[in-house]
N, C-alpha and C positions, 0 to 999 in steps of 0.2 A: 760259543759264537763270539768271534772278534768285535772289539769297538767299532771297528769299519766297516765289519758288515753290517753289523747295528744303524749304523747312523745311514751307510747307505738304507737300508731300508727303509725307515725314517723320510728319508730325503725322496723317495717314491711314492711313499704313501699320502705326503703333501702335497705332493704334485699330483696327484691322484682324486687326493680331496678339492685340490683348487680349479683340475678339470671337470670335475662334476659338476661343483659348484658353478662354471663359469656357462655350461652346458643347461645344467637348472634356469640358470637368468638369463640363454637365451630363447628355451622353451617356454618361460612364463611371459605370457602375453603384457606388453604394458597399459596398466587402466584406461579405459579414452575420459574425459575428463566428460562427468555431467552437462549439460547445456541447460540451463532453465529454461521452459517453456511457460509460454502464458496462458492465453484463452484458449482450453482444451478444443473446442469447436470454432469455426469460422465464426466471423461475424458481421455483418452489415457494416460498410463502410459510411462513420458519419461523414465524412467529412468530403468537399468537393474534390473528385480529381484532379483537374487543371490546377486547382487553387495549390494542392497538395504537391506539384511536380513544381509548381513557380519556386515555393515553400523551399523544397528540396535544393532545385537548382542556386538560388539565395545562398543558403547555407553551406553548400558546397564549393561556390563562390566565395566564402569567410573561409574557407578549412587552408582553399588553394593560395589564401593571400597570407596566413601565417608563417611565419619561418622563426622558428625555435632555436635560438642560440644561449650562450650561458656569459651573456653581458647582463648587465642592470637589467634591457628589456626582457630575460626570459621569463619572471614573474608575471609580467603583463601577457604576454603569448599563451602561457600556461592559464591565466585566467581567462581569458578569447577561449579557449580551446572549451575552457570548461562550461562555457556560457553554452559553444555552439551544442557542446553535446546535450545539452540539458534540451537545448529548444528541438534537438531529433526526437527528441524523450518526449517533449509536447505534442508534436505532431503524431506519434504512433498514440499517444492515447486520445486527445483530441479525434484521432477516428476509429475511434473505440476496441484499441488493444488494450488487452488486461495484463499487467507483467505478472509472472511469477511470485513475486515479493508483496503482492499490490496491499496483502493484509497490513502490512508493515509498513505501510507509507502513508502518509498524512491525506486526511480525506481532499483535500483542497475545495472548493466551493462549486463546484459545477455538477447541480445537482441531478440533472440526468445524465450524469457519468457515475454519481455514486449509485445512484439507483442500480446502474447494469454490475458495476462493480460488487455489490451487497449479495448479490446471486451466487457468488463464488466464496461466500464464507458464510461459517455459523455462527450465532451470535449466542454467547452464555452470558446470559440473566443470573446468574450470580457474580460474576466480575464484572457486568455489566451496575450492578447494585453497588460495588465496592467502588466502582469510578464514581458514580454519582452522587454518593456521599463523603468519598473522601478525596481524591485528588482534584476531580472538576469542580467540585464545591455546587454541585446544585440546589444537594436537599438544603443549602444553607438558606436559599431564596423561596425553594419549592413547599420546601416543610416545616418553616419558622411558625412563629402564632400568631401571624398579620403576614401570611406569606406576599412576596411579590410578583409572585407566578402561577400560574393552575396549580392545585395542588397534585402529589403524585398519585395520591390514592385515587384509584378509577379512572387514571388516565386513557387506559384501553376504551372503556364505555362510554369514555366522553367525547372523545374522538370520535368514534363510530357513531353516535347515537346521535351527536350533536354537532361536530364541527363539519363532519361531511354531509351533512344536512345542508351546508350554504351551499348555491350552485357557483360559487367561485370556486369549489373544491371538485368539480364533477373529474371523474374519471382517478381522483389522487388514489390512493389505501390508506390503511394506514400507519403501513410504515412510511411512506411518502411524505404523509404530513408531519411524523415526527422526524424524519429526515431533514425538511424543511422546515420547521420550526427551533432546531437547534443549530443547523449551519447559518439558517438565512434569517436569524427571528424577527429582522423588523417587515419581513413578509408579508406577515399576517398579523397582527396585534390581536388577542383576546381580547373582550369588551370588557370594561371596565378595569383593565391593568395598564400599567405603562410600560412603554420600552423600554424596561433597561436592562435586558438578556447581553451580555455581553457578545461582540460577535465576529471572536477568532477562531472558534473551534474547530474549523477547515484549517487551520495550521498548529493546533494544539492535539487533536484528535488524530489515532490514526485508522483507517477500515474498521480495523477489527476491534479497537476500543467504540468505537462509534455504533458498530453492529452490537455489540454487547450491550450497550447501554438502550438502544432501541429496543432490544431482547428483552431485556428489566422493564421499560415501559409498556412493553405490548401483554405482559404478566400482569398490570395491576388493571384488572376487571372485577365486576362487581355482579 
C-alpha cells in the first residue's frame, strides 16, 4: 500500500472520529444547572402583604435609579446594588422563607425565625460539646470553680424542672429557652448571677453551630 493511500486513509478516519465526536456532543444533553430550593413545604406568610409590596415597590425604585458605569462612581453603585440585594434577602425571610444554605448562615437575633429555622436541621451534641468548650468559650464561664453562669451539668432538668416552672416562660420548650438564653441573655437573668453572657452570638453562631450546641445542652439531664 502506497504512502498516499496511507495517509489518505488516515485523513478519513479523522474525520470520521471528529464526526462522531461532534455527533456524541450533540446527542448528549447539556446539565440544566441545579437551583437551590428552600423550605420544602409552604409556609405561613409572617409578614403583612401590603406592607411587603410597599417594601418591594421601594426597592425596586433603588434598583431603577442605579446606573452602573466604570468612572470613580462604579464602586459606590456596586455597593447600592449590594445593600439592595441583601434587604430582598430580608424581606423573603422576614416572612418566613427558609434558604437552601440557611445551616450555614449566621443565626441573627430574631428568635422566632430561629425557632422555625431549627426544624430544618439536626443538631450533634458532639460538635455541639466541641464548640462550647472550645471556640465559643462557654465552659470557660459555665464550668470554672466559682462559675459565672448555670453550670452545664443538668442543664436539661434544670430547665425543665425549674426554669419553665415561671409562668413568664408559659408555652417556651426547652429548646426555646436555651435558644433564648444564648442569643438574647439579658432576657432572662438567672437569680443570683449577673449579666455578663456576652451577647453577639446571633452574628458569631451560625444555625447549625447553634443547633449543635443546644443539642450538647438538651444531653446534660440527670
Amino acid at each position: 500500500m502506497s504512502r498516499r493511500t496511507l495517509t489518505g486513509l488516515f485523513a478519513i478516519a479523522a474525520v470520521m472520529l471528529i464526526t462522531l465526536g461532534m455527533a456524541a456532543a450533540q446527542e448528549t444533553p447539556t446539565p440544566t444547572p441545579s437551583i437551590p430550593t428552600g423550605t420544602p413545604a409552604p409556609v405561613e406568610l409572617n409578614c403583612d402583604p401590603a406592607e411587603l409590596i410597599q417594601q418591594q415597590t421601594d426597592l425596586a425604585a433603588q434598583l431603577a435609579a442605579l446606573k452602573l458605569d466604570t468612572s470613580e462612581e462604579a464602586g459606590v453603585t456596586l455597593d447600592r446594588l449590594f445593600k439592595v440585594g441583601e434587604a430582598y434577602q430580608e424581606l423573603a425571610l422576614n416572612c418566613g422563607y427558609i434558604p437552601a444554605d440557611a445551616a450555614s448562615r449566621n443565626v441573627g437575633y430574631d428568635i422566632d425565625r430561629i425557632m422555625n429555622a431549627l426544624e430544618t436541621v439536626y443538631g450533634d451534641p458532639i460538635n455541639g460539646q466541641l464548640l462550647y468548650n472550645g471556640d465559643l468559650g462557654c465552659a470557660g464561664c459555665h464550668e470554672a470553680e466559682v462559675p459565672l453562669g448555670p453550670p452545664t451539668e443538668s442543664t436539661y432538668t434544670r430547665v425543665d424542672e425549674e426554669r419553665l416552672q415561671d409562668p413568664a416562660f408559659e408555652g417556651y420548650t426547652v429548646q426555646h429557652y436555651l435558644v433564648e438564653s444564648i442569643i438574647d441573655p439579658a432576657a432572662y437573668v438567672v437569680p443570683d448571677y449577673q449579666n455578663v453572657m456576652v451577647s453577639n452570638f446571633g452574628d458569631r453562631m451560625t444555625l447549625q453551630e447553634l443547633a449543635d450546641v443546644v443539642s450538647f445542652l438538651e444531653s446534660q439531664d440527670s
